[in-house]
N, C-alpha and C positions, 0 to 999 in steps of 0.2 A: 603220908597219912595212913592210918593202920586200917586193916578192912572192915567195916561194918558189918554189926554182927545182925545174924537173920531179923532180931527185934527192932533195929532199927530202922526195918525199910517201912515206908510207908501203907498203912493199914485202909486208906481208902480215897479216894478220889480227893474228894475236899482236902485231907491232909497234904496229899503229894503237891496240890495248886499253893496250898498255906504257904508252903517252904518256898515258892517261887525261883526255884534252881534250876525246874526240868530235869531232864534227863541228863546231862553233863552235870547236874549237882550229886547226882548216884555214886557218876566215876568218881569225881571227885571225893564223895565221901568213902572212896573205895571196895565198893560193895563186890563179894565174889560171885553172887548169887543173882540171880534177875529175880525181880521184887514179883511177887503176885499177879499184879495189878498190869503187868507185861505180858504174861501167859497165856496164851491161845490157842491150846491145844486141839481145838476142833474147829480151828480157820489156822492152823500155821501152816505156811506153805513149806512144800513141798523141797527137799531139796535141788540145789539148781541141777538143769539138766544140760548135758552137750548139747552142743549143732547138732541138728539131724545128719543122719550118717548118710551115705548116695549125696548127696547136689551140696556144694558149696551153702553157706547160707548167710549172709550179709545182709545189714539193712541198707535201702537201697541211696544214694545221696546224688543230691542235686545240684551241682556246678552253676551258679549263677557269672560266672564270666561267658558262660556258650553264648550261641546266640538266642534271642528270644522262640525263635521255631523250633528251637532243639531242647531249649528248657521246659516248655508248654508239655509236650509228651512223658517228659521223664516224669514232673509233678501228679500230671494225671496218671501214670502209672503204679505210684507210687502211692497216691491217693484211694485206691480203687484195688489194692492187692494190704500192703501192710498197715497204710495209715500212719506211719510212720516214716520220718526221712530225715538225712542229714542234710544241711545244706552248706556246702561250703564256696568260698569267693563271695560271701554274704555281704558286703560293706560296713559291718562293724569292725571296727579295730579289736583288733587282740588285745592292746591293753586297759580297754572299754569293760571287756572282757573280763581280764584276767584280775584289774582292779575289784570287780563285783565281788569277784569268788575269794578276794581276800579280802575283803573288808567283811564280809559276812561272818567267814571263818574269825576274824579279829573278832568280832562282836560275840560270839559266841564261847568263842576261849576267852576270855576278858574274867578277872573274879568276881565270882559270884554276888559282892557287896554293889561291881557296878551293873551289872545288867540285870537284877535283880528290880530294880526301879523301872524298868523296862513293863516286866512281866504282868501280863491283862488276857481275863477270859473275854473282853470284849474288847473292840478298838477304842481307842484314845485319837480323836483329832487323826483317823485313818491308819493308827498306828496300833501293832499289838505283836508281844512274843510270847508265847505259850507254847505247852506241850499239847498238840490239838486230838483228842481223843476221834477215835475211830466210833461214830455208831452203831450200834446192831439193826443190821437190816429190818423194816419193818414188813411183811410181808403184805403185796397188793390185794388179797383178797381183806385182807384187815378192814373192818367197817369204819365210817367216818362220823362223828360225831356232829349235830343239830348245827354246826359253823362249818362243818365244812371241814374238818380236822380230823387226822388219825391217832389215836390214840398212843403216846410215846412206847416204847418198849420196853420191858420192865427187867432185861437183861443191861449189865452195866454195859456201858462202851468199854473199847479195848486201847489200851492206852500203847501208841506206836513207841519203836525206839528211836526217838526225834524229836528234835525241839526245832520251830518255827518261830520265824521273823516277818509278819504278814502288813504288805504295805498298799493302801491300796490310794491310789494316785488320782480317781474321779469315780465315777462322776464330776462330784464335789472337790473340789481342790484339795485335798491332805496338807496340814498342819505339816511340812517339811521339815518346820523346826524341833517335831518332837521327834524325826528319828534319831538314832542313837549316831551318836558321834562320829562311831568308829566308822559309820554308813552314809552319813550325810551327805558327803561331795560325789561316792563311786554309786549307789545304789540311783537318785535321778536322772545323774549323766548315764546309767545304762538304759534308763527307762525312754528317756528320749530317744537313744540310737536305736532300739528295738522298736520302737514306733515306726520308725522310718520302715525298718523290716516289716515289720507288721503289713503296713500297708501293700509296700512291694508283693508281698505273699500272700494275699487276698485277694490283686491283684491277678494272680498266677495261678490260685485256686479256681477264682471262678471264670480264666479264659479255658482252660484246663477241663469244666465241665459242657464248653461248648453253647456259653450263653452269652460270652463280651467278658470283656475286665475290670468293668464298671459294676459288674450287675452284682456283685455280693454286698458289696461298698452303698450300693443303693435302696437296697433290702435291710440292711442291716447297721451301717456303719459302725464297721469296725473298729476296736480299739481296745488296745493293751495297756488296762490302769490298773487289775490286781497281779500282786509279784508276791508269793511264795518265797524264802529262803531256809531252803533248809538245811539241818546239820542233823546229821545221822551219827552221835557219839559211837565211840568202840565199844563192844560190848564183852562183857565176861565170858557171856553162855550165849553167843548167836545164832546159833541155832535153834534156839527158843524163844523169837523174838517178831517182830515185822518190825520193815520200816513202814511201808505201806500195804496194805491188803490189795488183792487187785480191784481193778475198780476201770470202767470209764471216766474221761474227761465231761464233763458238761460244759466246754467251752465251745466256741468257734472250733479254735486251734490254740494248742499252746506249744510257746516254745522255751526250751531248754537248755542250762549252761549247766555243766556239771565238771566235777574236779577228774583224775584222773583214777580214782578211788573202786569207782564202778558199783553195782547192782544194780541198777535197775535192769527189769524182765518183760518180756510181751508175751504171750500165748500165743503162738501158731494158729490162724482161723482153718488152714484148706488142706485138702490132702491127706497124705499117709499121718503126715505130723500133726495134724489138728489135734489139739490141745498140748500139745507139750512147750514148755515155758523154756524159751531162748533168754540168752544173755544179750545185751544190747550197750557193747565195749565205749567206751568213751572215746571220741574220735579228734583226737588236737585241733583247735581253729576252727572246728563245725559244730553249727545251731545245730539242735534234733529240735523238729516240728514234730508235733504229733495234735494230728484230726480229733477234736472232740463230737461231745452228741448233738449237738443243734448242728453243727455242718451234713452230718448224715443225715440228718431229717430234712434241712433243706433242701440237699442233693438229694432224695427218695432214694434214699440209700443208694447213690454211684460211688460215694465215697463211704470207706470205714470208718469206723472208730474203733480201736485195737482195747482189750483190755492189758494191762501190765500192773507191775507190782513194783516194790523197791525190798530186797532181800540185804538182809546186815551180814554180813561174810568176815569183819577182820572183827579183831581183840585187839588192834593195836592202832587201827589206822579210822578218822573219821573225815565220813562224804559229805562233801558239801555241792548242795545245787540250788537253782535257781531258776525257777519257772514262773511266766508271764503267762498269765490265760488275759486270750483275747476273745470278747465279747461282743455281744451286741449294744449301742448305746442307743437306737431305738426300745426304747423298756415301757411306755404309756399303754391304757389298755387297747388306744386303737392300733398301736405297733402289730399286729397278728403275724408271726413265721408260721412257715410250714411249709412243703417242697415246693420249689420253685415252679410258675404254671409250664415254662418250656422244656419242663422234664418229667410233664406228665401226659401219658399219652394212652391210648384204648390199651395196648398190651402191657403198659404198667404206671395203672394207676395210681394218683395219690397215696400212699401207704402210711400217711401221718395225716392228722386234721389239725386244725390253724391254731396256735397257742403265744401266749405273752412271752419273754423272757422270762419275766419277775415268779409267770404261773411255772414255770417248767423248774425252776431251780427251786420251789417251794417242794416240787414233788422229788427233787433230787433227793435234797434234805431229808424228806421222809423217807426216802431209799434206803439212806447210808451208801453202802459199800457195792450194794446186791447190784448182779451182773444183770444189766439190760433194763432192769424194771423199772425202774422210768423211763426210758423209751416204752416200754410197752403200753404206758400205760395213756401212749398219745399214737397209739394206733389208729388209722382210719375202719372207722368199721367195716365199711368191705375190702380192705383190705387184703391183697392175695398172698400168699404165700413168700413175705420176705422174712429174711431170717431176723427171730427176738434177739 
């Protein structure tokens, strides 16, 4: 197909949704140029940076064949420095696995005429594939309107290089039948085996914090029912692009399958290297679990939550992943989270006050992207000096 010439890229949000192609209908139309409405020149990240130079630098992974006294430290370790980890000996099969990440990739390379029928800015019977625009942060001092609401942003969002497949499995049972074909038998059957994980590793967090194995699971009850699947097209000019801005998790935890393709990035918290943004290589056979913001706040911050980004690097080659946020299914408004009371103590008190699920992702939402500010903004007010 011959390249599209600069007129034909799309002139504005509603337009690029009309066409219902996403991002893979750009390649497709062969465009040489990234479209406008891609351009983030005062949020594009940075280019990627080495390891830090002096110490080895690896994210750190978790052997679930050890034994349970020798896995408990590594999690907590691991918890409480990168927030991030691999886990391998997991009990998911690899071709549980490996099924996901092609049938995703199937569904998204499929033409345009079928997965087109697919494309929804909202879900359908739990189902929806869209290109999901990035918001602009709305800033916490922002006043809030006679309801209780912040006033939206009058900057457009930034629209990522990515098209999603968002499925989400409960609450409420999800219409199974409306996923796409190519998804229907690999994307459940993973949903279930990661459950099982899920649990396992909730489990493992909250022995890990020195409160029992039960006690997160009893606060909160856990559960991985929204699943993310994304496709990161190749790009013409990737360097001029995001796949993701960085951002924190608002999960519990979520965990991660990705192809062999690679970007995704973390930021450095400590040390000489604090702030520099590592690469975080794709590791054959191993989940990456990464700590979101409701775990840190119920841990009074012992545990992280890392920010990270997902960077576009080839013109030839497209990433496909696969992330499970696991949440709380306590959501009613007597449900209240907030640091666990066994981890609050005279020398470090409470640092968050007691909030809903439903209330904390409402104030996500109105974050967008912006680092910390929603946590912030469920700070305890006497609160001492932990870091935003």
């Amino acid at each position: 197909m011959a390249a599209a010439e600069e007129g034909d890229a799309p002139a504005s949000l509603a337009e690029f949704h009309s066409s219902r192609a996403g991002v893979r209908g750009l390649v497709e139309s062969g465009v040489i140029a990234v479209p406008p409405l891609f351009l983030a020149p005062d949020c594009k990240p940075s280019p990627p940076q080495p390891p830090p130079t002096g110490a080895a630098f690896a994210i750190p992974t978790v052997d679930l064949s050890l034994t349970r006294s020798a896995v408990v430290p590594l999690v907590r370790a691991a918890a409480r420095s990168f927030g991030f980890f691999y886990v391998t000996n997991h009990g998911v099969l690899d071709g549980t696995v490996a099924s996901a990440i092609s049938a995703v990739r199937a569904f998204h390379e499929q033409p345009v005429t079928a997965r087109s029928a697919c494309y929804s800015l909202t879900p359908v019977d739990g189902v929806n594939y869209y290109t999901i625009p990035i918001p602009i942060p709305i800033p916490i001092q922002q006043p809030r309107n006679s309801a209780g609401q912040r006033a939206s942003s009058a900057a457009s969002p930034l629209l990522p290089w990515r098209d999603s497949l968002v499925v989400r499995f409960g609450p409420e049972a999800a219409d199974l039948g409306r996923l796409p074909a190519a998804c229907r038998e690999a994307l459940p059957e993973y949903q279930r085996s990661l459950t099982a994980f899920g649990k396992e590793m909730a489990g493992l967090l909250s022995e890990a914090l020195g409160v029992g194995a039960e006690r997160l699971e009893q606060e909160m009850q856990v559960e991985g029912c929204l699943m993310a699947c994304h496709y990161y097209p190749p790009c013409p000019e990737p360097a001029r692009v995001v796949g993701n801005l960085e951002h924190t998790d608002p999960s519990v935890f979520t965990v991660l399958s990705q192809d062999a393709v690679g970007g995704l990035q973390i930021r450095l918290e400590e040390g000489g290297t604090a702030g520099e943004w590592v690469d975080v290589p794709p590791v054959p056979g191993a989940l990456l679990v990464n700590l979101g913001n409701v775990l840190k706040m119920v841990s009074n911050d012992e545990y992280e939550s890392v920010e990270h980004r997902v960077v576009v690097s080839s013109s030839e080659d497209a990433r496909v992943s696969i992330a499970l946020f696991f949440n709380p299914a306590k959501r009613g408004d007597s449900d209240l989270l907030g640091p666990l009371p066994e981890l609050v103590t005279a020398d470090k008190p409470a640092r968050y006050r007691r909030f809903t699920f439903p209330e904390f992702m409402r104030s996500h939402r109105e974050s967008g992207h912006a680092r910390s500010s929603s946590i912030a903004r469920f700070r305890a007010a006497d609160s001492r000096t932990g870091r935003p």
